[in-house]
N, C-alpha and C positions, 0 to 999 in steps of 0.2 A: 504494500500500500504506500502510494505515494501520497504530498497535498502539493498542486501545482499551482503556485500563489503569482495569480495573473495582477500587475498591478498598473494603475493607472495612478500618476505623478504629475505635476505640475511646479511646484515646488519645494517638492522634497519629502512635506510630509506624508502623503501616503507609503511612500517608500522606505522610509524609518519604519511605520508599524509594520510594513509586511517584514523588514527585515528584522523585527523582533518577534514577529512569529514564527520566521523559522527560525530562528534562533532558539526557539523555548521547544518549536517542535523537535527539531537536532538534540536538543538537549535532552530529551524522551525519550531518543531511541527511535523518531520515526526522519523519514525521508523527505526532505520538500526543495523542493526548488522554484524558485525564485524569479520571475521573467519580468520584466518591464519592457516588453517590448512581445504581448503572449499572441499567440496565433492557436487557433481551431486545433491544426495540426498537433500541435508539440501538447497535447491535453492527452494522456494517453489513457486507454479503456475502462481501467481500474482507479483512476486516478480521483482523488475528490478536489472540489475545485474553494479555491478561498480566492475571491476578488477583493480587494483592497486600492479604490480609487478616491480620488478628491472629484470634486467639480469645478467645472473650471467657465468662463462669460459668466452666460444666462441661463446656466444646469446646464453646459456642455460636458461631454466626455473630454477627457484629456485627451492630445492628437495620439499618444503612443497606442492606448488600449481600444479606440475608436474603431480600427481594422477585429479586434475581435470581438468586440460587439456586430457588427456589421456581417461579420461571418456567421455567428451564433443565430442573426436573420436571413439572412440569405441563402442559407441552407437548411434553414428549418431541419436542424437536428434533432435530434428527441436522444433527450439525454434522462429517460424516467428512470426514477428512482435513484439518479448520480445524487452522490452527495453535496452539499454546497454551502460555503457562509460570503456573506457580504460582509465588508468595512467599508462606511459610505462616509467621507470626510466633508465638511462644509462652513459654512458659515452660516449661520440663522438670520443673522439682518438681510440676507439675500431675500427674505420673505418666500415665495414659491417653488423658487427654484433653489431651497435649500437642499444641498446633498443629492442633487436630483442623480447624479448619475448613477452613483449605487444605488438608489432607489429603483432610477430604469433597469440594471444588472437582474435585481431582486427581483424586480415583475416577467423580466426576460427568460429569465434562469426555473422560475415556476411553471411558465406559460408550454416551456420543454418538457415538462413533465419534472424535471430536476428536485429533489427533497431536500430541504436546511435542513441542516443539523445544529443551525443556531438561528435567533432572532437576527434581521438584521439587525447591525450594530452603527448609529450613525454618531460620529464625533464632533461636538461642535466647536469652531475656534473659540467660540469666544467662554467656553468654558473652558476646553483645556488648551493652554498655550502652545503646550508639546503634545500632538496628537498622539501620540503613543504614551502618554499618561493615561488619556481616556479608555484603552483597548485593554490595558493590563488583566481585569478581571475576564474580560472575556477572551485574552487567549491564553488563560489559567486553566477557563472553564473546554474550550476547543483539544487544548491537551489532554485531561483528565477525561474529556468523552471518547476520545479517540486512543485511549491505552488501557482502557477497559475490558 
């Protein structure tokens, strides 16, 4: 069992919390790599998927993870019963388009048939300074489900 931590970045912080989840994951004993840059392809059969993006305008997707979102519709894959969690990074004074793009991930990733294995988990600047402050319990919680 792999977890292939698709991440969409803008500024860096989604990219600190994915890299502290594998880091916590490595540290457990499981396998995860790490892409900033993720394609359809490289998501392999068995694989459970953790997206970890920001938002970036007006609820855009960052340009990196844009291409696989865009694959994830365009091929209407059905990915039922894969595993899944979202980290959706934002800012809440954006009003609507807060955190939209893990949000869109979240609605995308269901619509496949895809199953969370967590709530999504949205961070917001203006609570935690360092987004990977806000993520701690829940990739405590993401380890401990997944070494059971």
């Amino acid at each position: 069992m792999k977890v292939y931590l698709a991440v969409g970045s803008v500024y860096g912080g989604a990219a600190e919390v994915a890299e502290e989840y594998q880091r916590a994951l490595s540290e457990a004993g499981l396998a995860a790599e790490l892409d900033e840059a993720p394609r359809v392809e490289r998501l392999g059969a068995e694989d459970i998927l953790l997206v970890v993006t920001s938002t970036t305008g007006q609820g855009e997707l960052p340009d990196a993870i844009q291409p696989f979102f865009q694959q994830l519709e365009s091929q209407a894959m059905q990915l039922s019963g894969r595993p899944f969690a979202v980290v959706a990074l934002g800012d809440s004074s954006y009003g609507a388009s807060f955190a939209a793009a893990g949000r869109a991930f979240q609605h995308k990733l269901e619509d496949l048939g895809a199953q969370a294995i967590q709530p999504l988990l949205v961070i917001d600047a203006l609570e935690h300074f360092q987004a990977v402050d806000g993520a701690q319990v829940a990739i405590q919680s993401l380890v401990e489900a997944l070494t059971r």
